[in-house]
Backbone as JSON, one array per atom type, in Angstrom:
{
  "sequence": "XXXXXXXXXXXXXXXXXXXXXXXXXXXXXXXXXXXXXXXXXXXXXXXXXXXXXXXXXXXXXXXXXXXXXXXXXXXXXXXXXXXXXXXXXXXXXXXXXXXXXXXXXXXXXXXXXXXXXXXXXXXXXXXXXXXXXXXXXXXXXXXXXXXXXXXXXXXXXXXXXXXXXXXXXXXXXXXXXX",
  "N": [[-34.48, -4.89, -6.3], [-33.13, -7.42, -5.56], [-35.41, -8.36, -3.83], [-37.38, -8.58, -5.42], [-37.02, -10.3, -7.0], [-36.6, -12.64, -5.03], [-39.36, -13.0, -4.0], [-40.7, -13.62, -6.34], [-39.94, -16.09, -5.96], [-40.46, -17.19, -4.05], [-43.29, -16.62, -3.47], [-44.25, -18.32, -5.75], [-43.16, -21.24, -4.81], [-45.05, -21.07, -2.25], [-47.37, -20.97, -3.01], [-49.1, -18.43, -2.95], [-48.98, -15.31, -4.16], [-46.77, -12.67, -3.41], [-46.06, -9.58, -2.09], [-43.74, -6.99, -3.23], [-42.88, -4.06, -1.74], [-41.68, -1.11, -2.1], [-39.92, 1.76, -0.3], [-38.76, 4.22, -0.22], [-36.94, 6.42, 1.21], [-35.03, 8.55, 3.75], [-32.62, 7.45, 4.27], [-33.2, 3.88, 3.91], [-34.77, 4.64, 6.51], [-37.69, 5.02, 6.66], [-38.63, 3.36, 4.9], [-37.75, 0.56, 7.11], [-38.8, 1.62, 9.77], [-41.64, 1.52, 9.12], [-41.76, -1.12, 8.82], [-41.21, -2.2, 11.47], [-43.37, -1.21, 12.98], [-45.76, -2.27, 12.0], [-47.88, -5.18, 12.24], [-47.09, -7.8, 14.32], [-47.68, -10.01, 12.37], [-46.37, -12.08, 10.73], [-46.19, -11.44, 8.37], [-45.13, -9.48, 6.97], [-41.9, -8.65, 5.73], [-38.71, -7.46, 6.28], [-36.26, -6.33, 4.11], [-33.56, -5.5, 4.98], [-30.61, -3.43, 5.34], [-27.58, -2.81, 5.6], [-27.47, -0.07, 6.43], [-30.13, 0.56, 7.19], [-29.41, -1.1, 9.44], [-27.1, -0.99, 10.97], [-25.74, 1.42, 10.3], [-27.59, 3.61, 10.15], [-28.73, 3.89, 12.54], [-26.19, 4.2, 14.11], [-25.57, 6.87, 13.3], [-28.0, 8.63, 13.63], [-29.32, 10.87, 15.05], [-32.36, 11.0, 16.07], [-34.21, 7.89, 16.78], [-36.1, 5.55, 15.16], [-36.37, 3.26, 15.11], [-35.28, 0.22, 17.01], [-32.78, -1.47, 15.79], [-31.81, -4.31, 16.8], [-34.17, -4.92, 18.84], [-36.33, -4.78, 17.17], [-36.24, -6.21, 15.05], [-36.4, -9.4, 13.76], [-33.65, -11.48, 12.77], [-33.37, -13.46, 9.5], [-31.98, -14.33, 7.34], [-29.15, -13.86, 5.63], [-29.27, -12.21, 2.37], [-27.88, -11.64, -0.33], [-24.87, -9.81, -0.86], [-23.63, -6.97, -2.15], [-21.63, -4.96, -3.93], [-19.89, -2.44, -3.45], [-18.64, 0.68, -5.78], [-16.43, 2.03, -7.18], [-17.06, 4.61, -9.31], [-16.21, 6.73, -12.33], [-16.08, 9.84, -14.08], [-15.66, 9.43, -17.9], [-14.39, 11.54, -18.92], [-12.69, 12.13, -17.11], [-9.58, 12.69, -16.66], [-7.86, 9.97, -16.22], [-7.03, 6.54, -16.24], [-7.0, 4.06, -14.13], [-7.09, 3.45, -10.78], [-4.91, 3.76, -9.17], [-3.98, 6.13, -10.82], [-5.92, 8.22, -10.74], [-5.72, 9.28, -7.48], [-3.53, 10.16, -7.76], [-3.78, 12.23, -9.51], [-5.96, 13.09, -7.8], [-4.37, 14.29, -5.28], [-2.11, 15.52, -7.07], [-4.24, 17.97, -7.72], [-5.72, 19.06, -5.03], [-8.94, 19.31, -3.58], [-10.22, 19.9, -6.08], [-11.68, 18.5, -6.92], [-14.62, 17.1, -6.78], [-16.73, 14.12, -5.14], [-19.5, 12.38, -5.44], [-22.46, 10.68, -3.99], [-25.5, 8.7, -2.63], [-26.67, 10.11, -0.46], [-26.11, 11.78, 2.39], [-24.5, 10.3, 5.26], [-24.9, 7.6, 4.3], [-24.01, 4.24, 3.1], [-22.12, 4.79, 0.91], [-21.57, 7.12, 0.89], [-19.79, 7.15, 3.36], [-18.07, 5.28, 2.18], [-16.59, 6.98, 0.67], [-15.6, 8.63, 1.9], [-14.09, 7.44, 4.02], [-12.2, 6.31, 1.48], [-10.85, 8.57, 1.06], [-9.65, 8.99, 3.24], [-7.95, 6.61, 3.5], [-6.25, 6.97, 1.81], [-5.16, 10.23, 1.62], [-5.87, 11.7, 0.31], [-7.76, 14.84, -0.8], [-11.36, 16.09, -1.96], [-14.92, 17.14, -2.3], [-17.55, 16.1, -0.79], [-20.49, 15.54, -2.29], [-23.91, 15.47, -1.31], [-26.64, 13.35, -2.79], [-29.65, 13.01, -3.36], [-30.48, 10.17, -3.89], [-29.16, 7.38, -6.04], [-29.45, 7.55, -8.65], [-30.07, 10.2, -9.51], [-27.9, 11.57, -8.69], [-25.7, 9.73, -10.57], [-26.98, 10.9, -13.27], [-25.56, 13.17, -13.14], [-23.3, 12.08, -12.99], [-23.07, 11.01, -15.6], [-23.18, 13.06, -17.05], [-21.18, 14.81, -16.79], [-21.53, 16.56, -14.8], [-20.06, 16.26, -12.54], [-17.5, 14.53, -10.74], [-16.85, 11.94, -10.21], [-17.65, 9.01, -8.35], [-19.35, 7.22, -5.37], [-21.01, 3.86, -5.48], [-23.06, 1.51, -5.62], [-23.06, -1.19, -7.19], [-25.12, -2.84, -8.61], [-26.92, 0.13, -9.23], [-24.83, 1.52, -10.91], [-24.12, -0.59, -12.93], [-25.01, -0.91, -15.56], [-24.18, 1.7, -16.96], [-21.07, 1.17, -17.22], [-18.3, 0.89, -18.84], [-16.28, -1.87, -19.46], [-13.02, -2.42, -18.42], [-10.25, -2.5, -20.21], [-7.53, -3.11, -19.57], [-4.39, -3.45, -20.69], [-5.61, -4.6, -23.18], [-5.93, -4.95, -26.7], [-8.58, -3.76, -28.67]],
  "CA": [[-34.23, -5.87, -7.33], [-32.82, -8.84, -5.25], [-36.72, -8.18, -3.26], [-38.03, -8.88, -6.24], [-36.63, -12.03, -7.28], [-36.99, -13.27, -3.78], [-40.29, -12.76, -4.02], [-41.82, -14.24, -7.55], [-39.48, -17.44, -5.97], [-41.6, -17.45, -2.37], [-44.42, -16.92, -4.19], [-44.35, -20.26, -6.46], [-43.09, -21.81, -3.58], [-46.04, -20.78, -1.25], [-48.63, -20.99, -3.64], [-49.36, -17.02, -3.35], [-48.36, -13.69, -4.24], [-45.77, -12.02, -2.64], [-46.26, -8.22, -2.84], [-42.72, -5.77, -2.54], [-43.38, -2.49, -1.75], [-40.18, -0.1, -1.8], [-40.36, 2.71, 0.26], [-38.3, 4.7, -0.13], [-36.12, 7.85, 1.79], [-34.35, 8.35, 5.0], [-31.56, 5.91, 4.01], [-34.2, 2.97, 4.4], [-35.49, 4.47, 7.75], [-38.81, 5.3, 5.99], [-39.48, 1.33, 5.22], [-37.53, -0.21, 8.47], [-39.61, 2.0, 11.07], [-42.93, 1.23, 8.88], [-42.14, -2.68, 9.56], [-40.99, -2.25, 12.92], [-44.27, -0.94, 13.53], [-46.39, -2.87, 11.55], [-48.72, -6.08, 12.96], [-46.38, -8.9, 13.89], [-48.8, -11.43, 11.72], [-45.76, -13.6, 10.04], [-46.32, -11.43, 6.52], [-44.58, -8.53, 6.4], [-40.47, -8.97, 5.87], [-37.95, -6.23, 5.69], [-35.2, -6.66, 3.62], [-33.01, -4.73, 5.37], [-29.48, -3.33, 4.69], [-25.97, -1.97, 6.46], [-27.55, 1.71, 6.71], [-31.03, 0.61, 8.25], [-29.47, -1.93, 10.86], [-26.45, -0.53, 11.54], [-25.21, 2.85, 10.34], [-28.16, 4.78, 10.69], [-29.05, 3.96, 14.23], [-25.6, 4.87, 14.8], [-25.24, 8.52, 13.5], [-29.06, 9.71, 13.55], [-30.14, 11.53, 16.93], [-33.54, 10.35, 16.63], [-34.29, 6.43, 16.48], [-37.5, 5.32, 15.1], [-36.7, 1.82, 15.37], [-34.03, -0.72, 17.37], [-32.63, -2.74, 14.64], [-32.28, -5.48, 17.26], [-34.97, -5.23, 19.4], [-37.69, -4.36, 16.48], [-36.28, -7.71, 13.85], [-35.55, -11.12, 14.05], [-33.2, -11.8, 11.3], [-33.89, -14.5, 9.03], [-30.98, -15.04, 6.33], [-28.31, -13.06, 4.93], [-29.15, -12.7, 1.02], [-27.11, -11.15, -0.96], [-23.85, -9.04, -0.5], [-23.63, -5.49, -2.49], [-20.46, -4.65, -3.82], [-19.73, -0.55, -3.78], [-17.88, 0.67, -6.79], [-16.14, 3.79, -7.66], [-17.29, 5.2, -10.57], [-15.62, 7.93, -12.7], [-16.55, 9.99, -15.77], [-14.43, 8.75, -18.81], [-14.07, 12.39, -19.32], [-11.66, 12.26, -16.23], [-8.31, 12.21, -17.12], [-7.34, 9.1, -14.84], [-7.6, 5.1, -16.52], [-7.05, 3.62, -12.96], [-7.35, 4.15, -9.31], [-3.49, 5.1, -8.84], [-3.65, 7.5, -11.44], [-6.92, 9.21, -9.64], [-5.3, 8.83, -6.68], [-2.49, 10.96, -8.26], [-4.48, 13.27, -10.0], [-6.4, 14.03, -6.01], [-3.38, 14.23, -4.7], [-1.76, 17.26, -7.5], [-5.38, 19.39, -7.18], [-6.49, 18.77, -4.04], [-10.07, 19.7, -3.52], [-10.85, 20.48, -7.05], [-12.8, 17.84, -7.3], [-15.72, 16.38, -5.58], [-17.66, 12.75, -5.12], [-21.12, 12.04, -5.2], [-22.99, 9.84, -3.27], [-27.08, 8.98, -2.76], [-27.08, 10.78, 0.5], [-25.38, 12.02, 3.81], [-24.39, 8.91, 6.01], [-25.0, 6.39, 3.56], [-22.7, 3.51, 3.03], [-21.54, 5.17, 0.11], [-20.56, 8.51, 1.48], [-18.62, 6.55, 4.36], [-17.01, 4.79, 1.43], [-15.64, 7.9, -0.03], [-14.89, 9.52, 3.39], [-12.6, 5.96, 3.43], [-11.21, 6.47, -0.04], [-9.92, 10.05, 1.67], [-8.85, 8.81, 4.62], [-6.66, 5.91, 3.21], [-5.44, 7.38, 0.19], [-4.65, 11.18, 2.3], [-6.68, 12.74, -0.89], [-8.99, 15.59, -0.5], [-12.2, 16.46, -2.24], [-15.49, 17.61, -1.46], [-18.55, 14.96, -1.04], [-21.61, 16.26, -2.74], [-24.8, 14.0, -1.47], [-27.67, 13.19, -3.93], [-31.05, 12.42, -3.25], [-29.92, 8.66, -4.69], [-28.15, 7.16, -7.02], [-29.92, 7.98, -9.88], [-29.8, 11.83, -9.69], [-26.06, 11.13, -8.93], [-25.23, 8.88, -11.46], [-27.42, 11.73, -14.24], [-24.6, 14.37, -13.14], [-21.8, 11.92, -13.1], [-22.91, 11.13, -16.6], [-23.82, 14.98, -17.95], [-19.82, 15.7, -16.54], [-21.66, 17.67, -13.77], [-19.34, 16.26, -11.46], [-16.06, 13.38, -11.78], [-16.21, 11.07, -9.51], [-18.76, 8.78, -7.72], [-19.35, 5.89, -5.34], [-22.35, 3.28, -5.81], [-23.38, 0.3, -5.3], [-22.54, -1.8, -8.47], [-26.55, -2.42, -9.61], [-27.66, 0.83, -10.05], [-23.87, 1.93, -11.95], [-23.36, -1.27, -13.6], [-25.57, -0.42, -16.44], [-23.59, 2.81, -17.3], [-20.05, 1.15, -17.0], [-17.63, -0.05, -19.78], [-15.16, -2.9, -19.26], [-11.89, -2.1, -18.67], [-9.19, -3.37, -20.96], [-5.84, -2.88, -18.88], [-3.47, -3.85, -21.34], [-6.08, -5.79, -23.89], [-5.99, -3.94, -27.99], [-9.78, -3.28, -29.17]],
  "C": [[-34.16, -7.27, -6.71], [-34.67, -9.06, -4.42], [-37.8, -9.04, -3.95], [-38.01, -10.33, -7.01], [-36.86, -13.02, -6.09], [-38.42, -13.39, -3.77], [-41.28, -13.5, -4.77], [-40.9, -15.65, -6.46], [-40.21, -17.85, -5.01], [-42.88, -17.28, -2.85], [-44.96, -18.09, -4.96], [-44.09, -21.02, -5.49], [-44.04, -21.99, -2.51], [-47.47, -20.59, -1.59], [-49.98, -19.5, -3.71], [-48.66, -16.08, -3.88], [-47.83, -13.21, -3.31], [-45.43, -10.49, -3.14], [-44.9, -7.3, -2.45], [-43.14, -4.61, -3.15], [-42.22, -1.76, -1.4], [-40.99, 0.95, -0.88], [-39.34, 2.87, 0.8], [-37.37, 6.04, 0.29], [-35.73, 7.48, 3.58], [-33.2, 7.12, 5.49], [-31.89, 4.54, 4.45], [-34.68, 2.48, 5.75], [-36.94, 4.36, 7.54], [-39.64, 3.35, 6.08], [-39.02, 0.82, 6.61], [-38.62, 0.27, 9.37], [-41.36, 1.37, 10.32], [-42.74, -0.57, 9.09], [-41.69, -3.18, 10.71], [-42.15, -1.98, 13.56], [-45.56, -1.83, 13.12], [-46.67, -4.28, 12.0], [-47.78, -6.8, 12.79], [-47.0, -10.19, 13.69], [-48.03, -12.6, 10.66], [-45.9, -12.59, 8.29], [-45.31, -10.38, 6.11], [-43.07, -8.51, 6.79], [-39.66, -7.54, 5.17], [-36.96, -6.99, 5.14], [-34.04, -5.44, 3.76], [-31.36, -4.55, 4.93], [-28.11, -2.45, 5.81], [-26.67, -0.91, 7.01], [-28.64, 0.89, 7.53], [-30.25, -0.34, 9.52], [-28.3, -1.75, 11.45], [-25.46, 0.98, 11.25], [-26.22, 3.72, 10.9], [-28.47, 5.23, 12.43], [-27.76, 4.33, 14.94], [-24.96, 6.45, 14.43], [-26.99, 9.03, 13.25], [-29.03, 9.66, 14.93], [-31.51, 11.3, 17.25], [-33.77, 9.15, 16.11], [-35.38, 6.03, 16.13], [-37.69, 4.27, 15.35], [-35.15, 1.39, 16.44], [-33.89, -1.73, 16.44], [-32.32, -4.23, 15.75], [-33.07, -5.93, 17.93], [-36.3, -5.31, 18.63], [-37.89, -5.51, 15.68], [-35.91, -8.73, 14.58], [-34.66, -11.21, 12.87], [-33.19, -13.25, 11.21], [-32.72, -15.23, 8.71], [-30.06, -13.91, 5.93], [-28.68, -13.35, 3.5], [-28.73, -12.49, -0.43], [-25.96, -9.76, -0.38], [-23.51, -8.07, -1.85], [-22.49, -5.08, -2.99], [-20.46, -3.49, -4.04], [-18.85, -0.6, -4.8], [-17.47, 2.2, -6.92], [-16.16, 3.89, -9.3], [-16.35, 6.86, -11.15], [-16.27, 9.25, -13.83], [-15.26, 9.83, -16.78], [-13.91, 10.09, -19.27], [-12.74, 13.18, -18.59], [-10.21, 11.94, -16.38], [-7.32, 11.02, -16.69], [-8.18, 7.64, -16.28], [-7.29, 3.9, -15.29], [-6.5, 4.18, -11.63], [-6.4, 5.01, -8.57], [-3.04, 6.2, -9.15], [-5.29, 8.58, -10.68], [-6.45, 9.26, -8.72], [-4.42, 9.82, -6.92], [-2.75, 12.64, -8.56], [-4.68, 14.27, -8.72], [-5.59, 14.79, -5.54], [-2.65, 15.93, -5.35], [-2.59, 18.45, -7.5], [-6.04, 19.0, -6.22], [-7.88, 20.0, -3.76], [-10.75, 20.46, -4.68], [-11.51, 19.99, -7.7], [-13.29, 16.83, -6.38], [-16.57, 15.1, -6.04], [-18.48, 13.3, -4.71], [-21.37, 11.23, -4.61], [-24.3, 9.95, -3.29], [-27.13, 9.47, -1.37], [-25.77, 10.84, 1.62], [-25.56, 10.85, 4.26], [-24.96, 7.63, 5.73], [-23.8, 5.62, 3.68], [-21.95, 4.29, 1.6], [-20.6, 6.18, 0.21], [-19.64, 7.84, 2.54], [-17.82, 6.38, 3.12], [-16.32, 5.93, 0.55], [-14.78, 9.02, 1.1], [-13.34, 8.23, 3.97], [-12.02, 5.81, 3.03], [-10.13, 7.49, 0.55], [-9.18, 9.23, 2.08], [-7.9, 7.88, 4.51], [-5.77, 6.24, 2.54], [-4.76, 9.15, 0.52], [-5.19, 12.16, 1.04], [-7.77, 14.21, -0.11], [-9.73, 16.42, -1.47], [-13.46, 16.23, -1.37], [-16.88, 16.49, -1.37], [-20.16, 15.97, -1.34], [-22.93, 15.16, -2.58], [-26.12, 14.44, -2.48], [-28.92, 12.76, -3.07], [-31.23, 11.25, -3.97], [-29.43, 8.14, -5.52], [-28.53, 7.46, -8.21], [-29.97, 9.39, -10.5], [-28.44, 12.3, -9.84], [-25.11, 10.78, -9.92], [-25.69, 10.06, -13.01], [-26.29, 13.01, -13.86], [-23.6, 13.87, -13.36], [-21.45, 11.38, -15.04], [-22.34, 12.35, -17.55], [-22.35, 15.28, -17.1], [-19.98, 16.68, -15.43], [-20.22, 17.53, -12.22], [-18.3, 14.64, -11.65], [-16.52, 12.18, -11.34], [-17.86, 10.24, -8.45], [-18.4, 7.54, -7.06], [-20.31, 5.15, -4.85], [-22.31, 2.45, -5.4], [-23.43, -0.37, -6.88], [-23.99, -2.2, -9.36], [-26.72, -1.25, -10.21], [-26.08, 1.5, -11.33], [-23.61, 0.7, -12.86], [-23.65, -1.11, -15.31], [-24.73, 0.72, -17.49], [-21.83, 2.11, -17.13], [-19.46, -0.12, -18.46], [-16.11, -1.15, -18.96], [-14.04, -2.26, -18.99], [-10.83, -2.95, -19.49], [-8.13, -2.78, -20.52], [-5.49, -3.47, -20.03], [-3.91, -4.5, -22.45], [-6.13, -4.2, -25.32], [-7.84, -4.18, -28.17], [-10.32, -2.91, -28.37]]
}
């Protein structure tokens, strides 16, 4: 998304087209290693993220790229906020009362995430580990397969990145009537 806006704006700006190409899997090892490898001719820009430049390279066993020896970085351009998502079908209307809930059935209910050693799954292996909760982390093949179970009640509890859940999320009214 932010790729994409970056993109039509460098484009008017530069008096061409500016083509993004996702490419997608391997918690964005799939695209990093294809522009780590790819001709260094000034055109092709990763828009890289936490997992490709520094989680993955530190829990995978095989490296396809060096996130500092393979980029230059340019700019920082936007910052991501993670979100915990719930289903409203969850008996919990904020974090202390989930938190509570974890706490009286421990491990009887499990988070989602878009994959093993994503920033997401850290961030619920985090949630545990501060909060002394325990459920089970169930990873997804991305947020969208994730987010279709945490709808459909398949499962309670989730945590995203605030684009692809924001869509699916109502306001909260702490204390407000309608």
């Amino acid at each position: 998304m932010v790729a994409r806006v970056i993109a039509q704006k460098m484009g008017s700006l530069l008096g061409q087209q500016i083509v993004v190409e996702n490419v997608a899997g391997a918690g964005g090892n799939l695209g990093a290693d294809r522009v780590a490898r790819a001709e260094p001719d000034g055109y092709t820009i990763l828009m890289g993220t936490v997992a490709t430049h520094a989680l993955n390279p530190l829990i995978l066993k095989t490296k396809p790229y060096d996130p500092e020896k393979d980029f230059a970085p340019v700019s920082l351009l936007v910052v991501v906020p993670n979100v915990l998502v719930v289903n409203p079908q969850l008996p919990v209307k904020s974090v202390a009362e989930l938190i509570e809930l974890l706490k009286k059935e421990p491990d009887k209910y499990s988070y989602a995430s878009s994959g093993n050693g994503t920033p997401l799954h850290l961030s619920g292996e985090l949630f545990k580990a501060m909060t002394g909760v325990k459920m089970q982390h169930v990873p997804y093949k991305g947020a969208g397969p994730a987010l279709n179970d945490l709808i459909g009640n398949q499962i309670s509890i989730m945590f995203d990145n605030l684009p692809s859940s924001s869509g699916h999320m109502r306001p909260a009214r702490f204390g407000r009537s309608g």
